[in-house]
N, C-alpha and C positions, 0 to 999 in steps of 0.2 A: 482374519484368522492368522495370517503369515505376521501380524504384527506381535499378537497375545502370543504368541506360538514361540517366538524371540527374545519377547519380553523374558520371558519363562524362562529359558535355558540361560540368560542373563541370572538370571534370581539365582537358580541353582548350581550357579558357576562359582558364586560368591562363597569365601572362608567363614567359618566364626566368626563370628565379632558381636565384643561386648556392650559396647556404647551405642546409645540408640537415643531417638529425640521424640520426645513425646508432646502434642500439642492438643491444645484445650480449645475446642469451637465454641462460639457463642452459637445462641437458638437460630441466630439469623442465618451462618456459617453451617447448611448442612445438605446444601447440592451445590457441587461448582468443584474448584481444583487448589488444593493446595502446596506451597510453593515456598519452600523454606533454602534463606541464602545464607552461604559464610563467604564474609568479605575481611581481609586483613586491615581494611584500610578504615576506619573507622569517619573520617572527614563526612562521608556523606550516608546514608541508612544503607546497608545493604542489597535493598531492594532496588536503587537507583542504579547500583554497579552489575547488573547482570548484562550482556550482551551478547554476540555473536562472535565475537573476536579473539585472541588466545589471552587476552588480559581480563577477560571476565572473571569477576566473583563467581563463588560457587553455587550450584543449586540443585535442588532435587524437588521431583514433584509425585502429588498422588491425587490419583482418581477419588471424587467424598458421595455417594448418596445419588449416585447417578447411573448408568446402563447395567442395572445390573447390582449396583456397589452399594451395602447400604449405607445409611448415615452413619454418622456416629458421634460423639462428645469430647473425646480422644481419639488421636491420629498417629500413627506410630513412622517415625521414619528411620529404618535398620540398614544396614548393607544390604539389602533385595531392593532397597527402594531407588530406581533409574537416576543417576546424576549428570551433571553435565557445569564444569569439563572434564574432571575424574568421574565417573561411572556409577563409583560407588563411597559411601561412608569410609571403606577401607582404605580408602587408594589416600586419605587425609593424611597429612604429615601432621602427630601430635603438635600443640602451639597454641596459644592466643588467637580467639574470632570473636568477632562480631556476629551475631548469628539473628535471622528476623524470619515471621511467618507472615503471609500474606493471601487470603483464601478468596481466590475471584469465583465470585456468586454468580451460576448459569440457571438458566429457566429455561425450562421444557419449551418448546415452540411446538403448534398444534397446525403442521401444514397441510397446503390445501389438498396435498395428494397423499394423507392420510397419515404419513408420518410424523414421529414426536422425537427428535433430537435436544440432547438438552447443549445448550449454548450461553456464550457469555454476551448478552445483549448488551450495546454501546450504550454508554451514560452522558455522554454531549464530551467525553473526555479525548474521545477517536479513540476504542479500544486499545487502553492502555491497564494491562492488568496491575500494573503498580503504583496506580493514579486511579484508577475507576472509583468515583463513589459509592459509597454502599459497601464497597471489600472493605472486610473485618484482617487486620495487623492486631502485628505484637512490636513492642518499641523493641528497639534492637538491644539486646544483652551480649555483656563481655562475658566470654568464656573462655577457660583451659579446657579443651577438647584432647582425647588421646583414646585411640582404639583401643589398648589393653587395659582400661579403664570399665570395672561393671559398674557404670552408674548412668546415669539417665539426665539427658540434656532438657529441663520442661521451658515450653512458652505457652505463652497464654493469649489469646488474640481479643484484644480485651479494651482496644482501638476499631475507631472507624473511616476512614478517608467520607471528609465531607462532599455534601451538594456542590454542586456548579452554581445552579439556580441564583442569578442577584450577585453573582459575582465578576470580575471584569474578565472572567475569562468565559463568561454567559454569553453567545453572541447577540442577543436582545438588548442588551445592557451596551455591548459594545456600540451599537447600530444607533443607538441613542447621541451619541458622542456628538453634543453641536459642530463641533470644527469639520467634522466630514458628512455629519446626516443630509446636508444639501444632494451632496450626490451620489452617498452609499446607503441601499436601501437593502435590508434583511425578510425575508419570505421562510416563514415556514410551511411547507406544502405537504397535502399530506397525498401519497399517491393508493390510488386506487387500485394499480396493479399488482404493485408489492404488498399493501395490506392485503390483497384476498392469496397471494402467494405466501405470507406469513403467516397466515391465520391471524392477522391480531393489525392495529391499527400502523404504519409506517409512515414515515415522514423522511423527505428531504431537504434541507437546508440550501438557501439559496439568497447570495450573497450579487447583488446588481451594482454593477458602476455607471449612473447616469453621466451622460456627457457636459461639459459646460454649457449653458446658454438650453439646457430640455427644455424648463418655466416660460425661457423667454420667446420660444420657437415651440408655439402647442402645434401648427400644423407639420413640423419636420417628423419622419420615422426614422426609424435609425439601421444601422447592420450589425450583427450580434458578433460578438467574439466570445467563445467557450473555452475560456482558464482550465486546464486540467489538472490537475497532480494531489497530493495525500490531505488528508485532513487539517484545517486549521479552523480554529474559533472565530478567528477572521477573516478578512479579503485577504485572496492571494491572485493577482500579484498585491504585493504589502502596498496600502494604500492611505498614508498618515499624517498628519499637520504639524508632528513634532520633527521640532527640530533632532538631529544627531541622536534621537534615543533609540535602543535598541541594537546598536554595535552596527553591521554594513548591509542586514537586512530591513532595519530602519531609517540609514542612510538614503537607500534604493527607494522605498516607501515615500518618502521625503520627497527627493527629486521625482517621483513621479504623482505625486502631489502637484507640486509646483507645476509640472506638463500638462497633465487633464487639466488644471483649470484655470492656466493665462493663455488657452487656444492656442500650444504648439505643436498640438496633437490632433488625428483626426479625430473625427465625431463617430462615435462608437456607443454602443450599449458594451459592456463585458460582465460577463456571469461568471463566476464562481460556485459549485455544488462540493456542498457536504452531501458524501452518502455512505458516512461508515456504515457496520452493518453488521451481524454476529460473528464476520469470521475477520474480519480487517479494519482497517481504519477509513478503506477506499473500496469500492465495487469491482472496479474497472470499468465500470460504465455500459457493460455487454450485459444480452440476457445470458443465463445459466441455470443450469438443473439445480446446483448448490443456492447459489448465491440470491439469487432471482430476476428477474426483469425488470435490472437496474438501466439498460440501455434503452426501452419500450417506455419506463416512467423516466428519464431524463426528456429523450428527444420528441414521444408521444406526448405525453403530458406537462411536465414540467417548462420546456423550452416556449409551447406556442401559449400558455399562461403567464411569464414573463414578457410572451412580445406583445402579446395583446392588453396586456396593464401599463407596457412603458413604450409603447407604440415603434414595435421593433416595426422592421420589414415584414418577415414573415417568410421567407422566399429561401432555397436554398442557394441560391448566388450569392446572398447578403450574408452567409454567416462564414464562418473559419473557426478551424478551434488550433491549439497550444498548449505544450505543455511540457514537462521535462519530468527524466526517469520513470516513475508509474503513468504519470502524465504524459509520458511521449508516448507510450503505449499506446494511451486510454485516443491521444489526439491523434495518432494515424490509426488504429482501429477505426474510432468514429468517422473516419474518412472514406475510410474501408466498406463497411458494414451499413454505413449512409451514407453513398456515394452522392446521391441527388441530394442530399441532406447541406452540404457542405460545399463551400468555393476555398479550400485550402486547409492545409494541415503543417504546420511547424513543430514535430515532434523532435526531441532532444533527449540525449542520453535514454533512450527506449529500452523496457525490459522487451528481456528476449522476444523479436518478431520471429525468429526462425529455430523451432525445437533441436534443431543439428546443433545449436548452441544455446543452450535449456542455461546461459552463464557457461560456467565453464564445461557442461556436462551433452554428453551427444545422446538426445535419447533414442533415437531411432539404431546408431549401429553400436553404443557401447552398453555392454552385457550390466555392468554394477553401475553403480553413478557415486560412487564412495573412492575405489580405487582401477587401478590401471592393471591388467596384469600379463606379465611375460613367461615366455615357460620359467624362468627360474627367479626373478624380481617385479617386485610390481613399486608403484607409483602414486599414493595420495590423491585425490582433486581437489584444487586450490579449489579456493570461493573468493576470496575477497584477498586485495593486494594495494601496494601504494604502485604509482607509475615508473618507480624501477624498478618492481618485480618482486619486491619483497612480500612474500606471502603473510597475512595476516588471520586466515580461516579457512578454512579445509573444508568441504562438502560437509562428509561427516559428522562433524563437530557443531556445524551449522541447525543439524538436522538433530543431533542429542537435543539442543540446545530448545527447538521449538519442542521438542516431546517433552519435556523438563515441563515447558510451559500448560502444552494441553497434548493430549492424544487424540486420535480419530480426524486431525485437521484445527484444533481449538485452538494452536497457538495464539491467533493472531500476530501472526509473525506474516516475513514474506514469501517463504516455502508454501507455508500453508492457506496461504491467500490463492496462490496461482493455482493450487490444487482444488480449491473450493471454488474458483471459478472454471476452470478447464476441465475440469473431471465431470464423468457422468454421474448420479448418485445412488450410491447402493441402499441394499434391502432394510437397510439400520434407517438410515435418513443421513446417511452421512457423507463426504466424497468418498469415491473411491482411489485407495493408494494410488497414483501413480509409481511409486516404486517403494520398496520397504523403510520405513525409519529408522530400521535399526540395523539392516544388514545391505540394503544399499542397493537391493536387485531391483531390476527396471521391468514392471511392469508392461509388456509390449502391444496388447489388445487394447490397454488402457492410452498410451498414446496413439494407436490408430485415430482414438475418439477427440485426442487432441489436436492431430492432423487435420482432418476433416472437418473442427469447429473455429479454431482458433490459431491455428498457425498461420502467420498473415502474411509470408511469403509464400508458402504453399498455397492458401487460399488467392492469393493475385497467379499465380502460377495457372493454377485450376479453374479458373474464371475469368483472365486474361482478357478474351475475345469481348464478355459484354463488362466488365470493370475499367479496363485499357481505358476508350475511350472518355469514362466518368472521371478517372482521375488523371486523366491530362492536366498539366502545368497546374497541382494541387498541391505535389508530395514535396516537402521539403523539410531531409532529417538532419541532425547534425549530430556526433559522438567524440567524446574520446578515444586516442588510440593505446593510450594509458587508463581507461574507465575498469573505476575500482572492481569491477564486478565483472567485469569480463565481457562488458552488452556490445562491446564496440564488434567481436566476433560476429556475433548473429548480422549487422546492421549491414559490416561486407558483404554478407550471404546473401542479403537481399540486393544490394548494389549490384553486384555479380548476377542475378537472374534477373532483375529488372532490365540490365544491360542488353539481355539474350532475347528480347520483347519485339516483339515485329504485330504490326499492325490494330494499335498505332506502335511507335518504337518511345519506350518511355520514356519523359522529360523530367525523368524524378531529379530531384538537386541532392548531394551530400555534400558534404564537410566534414571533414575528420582534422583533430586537433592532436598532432604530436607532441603525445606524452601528457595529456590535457587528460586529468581522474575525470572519475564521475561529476556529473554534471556539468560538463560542456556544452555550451549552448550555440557555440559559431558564430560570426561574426568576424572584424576586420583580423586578419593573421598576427599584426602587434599585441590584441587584445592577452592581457592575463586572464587567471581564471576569475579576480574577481571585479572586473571590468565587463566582461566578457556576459558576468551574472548581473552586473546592476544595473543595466539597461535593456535587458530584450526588447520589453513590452514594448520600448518607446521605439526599439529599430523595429520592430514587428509590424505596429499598427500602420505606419504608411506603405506596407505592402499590402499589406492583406488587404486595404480599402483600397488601392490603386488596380489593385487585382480585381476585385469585384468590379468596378467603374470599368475596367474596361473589356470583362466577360460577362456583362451585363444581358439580360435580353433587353429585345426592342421593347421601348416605352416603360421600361422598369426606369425607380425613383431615383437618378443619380445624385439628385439635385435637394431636395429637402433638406438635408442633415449634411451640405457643404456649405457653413456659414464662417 
């Protein structure tokens, strides 16, 4: 209510204004969101130039045929209609744009606890509203745009963003690829817990790296290692037989190509999960009231279906999981949350583990999560910055920005991911705010529920006495103290109370990299940042196996899968 409530006195805050954009839906194009940009720059479609950052193209968006809203054949976009990064149609400096419509298609979901939210279901694209198949565009048109202007901007959406299906960004088609089908094998699983949490049938995608010499050793099993991080069509980490293509993620692909399979490496099973999902490109891996029991189908179902098809161990000594930024998260949660599950966790650059630093935002003692205020000046909240401090996006701006995209949580952005998984869900089927979109107040009942679910120093805090000893010699994080987004904060917090840890007294490791952005992964102190990225896996693997081998129980397998 505190949102529409906002929304509203925005509308009616807005001047006259003449100029207005009128868009033509196809039959297809008549529940879902639409999302019209002006970008100066004409090089690349409009729609590729929107982001989070103060260099973004412009955009504005509306609700079509959905809570409430009905359809319609035309869609009008005026000065009431929410913008971002001006606000409003007004705020336009007359001039030459580029201007493009792009309408992402949501469908109703009929969940099991009765609720019907309408949402934008992943297309194999990893919810990408300006990529998804099926969303109806309009090719970009040159205009002179000028608000003392009565006349009327029309697009017509009158394009389609094709299929994946049979294409080389299909991950079925990729899995095919002779040069690596030896030992990259593709799973598509369908889970049973998330379809009956869906109402409707759900699948996870699951990407296996068999080790050198499986065929040739049928009796070795092996020990799993759990790849974490955001969506790709293919293996991640990148795993490829071409030479030099693909710039220094290919490079990386390449050389560890070459590791897995002239035995420089140990013997490993490594998994990789797609599990985009209605509100992200990623789960996080945890169950949730929003999102669903993405954590219950990974480690319940999914994981002991790949060991038993590629003759994992089975054992949670045998497995470890990795991962970086969403991935560090997702790989000390899992560590967390399956403590028996797990013999190690190597998370990196990790979204916020501790809500005191939600990024740059304190949810528990600052009142707005937008700005600062003193009796007589207040203070913006960065969001996003380069490693000397130069700020690049501002909470606020950040947050226009996914409303732009979707409301009630539908960005598919990463505001709205954390929220859809961390939040409880209200009476609509939807998350609930954790703080306003538009005016920035911190809902404070709603992080309690954060506290108590997901906050993973609080929750080692609070469970200490039977966690302590589960994640002995497991944890090992590593950040930037330059990270673009502010995670390196939180990662302190947790260093600092893990410190404070008696019985047992924690052996957790960090590493922090001076002045090292986002995505710092740690490693030797010479290392750059992209040295640093193009080897993990390979410095990873002989830990995590020498770790297991020697926190083995008695008479488990050390020996099978050391050839």
């Amino acid at each position: 209510m505190k949102k529409i409530v906002a929304a509203t006195l925005f509308a009616l805050s807005t001047s006259a204004f003449a100029q207005k954009i009128e868009v033509s839906l196809p039959a297809a194009a008549q529940h879902g969101h639409l999302v019209v940009v002006f970008a100066k720059d004409g090089k690349s479609e409009p729609r590729m130039q929107m982001d989070e950052q103060y260099r973004s193209a412009q955009g504005f968006g509306v609700d079509v045929g959905i809570d409430g809203i009905p359809s319609a054949k035309t869609v009008t976009v005026d000065a009431k209609t929410f913008g971002y990064p001006l606000r409003s149609l007004t705020d336009i400096p007359a001039g030459d744009y580029f201007v493009q419509g792009v309408f992402n298609v949501y469908e109703q979901f009929h969940l099991a606890n009765g609720k019907s939210p309408w949402l934008p279901p992943d297309k194999g694209e990893g919810q990408k509203w300006n990529r998804k198949p099926g969303n109806a565009y309009s090719k970009p048109v040159k205009v002179h745009f000028d608000g003392k202007a009565n006349s009327t901007i029309k697009l017509t959406l009158d394009q389609t963003i094709p299929e994946i299906k049979g294409t080389k960004q299909d991950p079925e088609v990729i899995a095919q690829d002779p040069a690596t089908s030896k030992w990259l094998k593709y799973m598509r699983f369908k889970s049973e817990k998330l379809s009956k949490f869906w109402g409707r049938d759900m699948y996870l995608g699951a990407w296996v790296l068999l080790p050198e010499g499986f065929d040739e050793h049928p009796d070795a099993h092996y020990p799993l290692v759990v790849w974490q991080g955001h969506y790709s069509a293919g293996m991640q980490p990148a795993f490829t037989a071409v030479v030099g293509g693909g710039g220094r993620r290919g490079d990386s692909g390449y050389r560890f190509f070459q590791d897995w399979t002239t035995g420089r490496l140990p013997r490993a099973i490594v998994l990789y999960v797609q599990n985009a999902n209605p509100y992200y490109d990623d789960s996080y891996d945890v169950d949730s009231a929003n999102v669903g029991p993405y954590g219950s189908a990974i480690n319940d179902e999914l994981i002991p279906a790949v060991e038993a098809k590629y003759r994992g161990i089975g054992a949670g000594w045998a497995r470890a999981t990795a991962g970086g930024s969403t991935g560090g998260w997702e790989a000390i949660a899992t560590q967390v949350f399956y403590p028996d599950g797990y013999n190690g966790t190597w998370g990196a650059c990790p979204d916020p583990v501790d809500f005191h630093a939600y990024q740059n935002i304190n949810l528990y003692d600052d009142p707005n999560a937008f700005f600062r205020h003193g009796d007589f000046g207040s203070v913006p909240v960065p969001a996003d910055r380069k490693p000397d401090g130069s700020i690049l996006a501002n909470t606020s701006d950040e947050f226009a920005f996914e409303y732009v995209l979707g409301t009630h949580g539908r960005s598919t952005e990463q505001w709205g991911i954390w929220q859809a998984v961390f939040s409880p869900q209200d009476k609509d089927g939807y998350p609930v705010d954790v703080l306003d979109p538009i005016t920035g107040e911190i809902h404070k009942d709603v992080v309690k529920y954060w506290q108590e679910h997901y906050d993973i120093n609080a929750i080692l805090k609070r469970d200490w006495s039977t966690l302590g000893p589960k994640v002995e010699g497991k944890m090992h994080i590593a950040v930037g103290d330059g990270d673009t987004y502010f995670l390196n904060n939180a990662v302190h917090l947790l260093d600092n109370q893990l410190k404070l840890t008696r019985n047992p007294r924690s052996d957790a490791e960090f590493q922090y990299g001076p002045g090292m952005p986002h995505c710092y992964t740690g490693g030797p102190s010479e290392y750059t940042m992209q040295q640093n990225n193009a080897n993990w896996i390979q410095r990873l693997l002989p830990l995590m196996t020498e770790h297991m081998k020697q926190t083995a129980p008695a008479g488990a397998d050390v020996k099978s899968w050391v050839y």
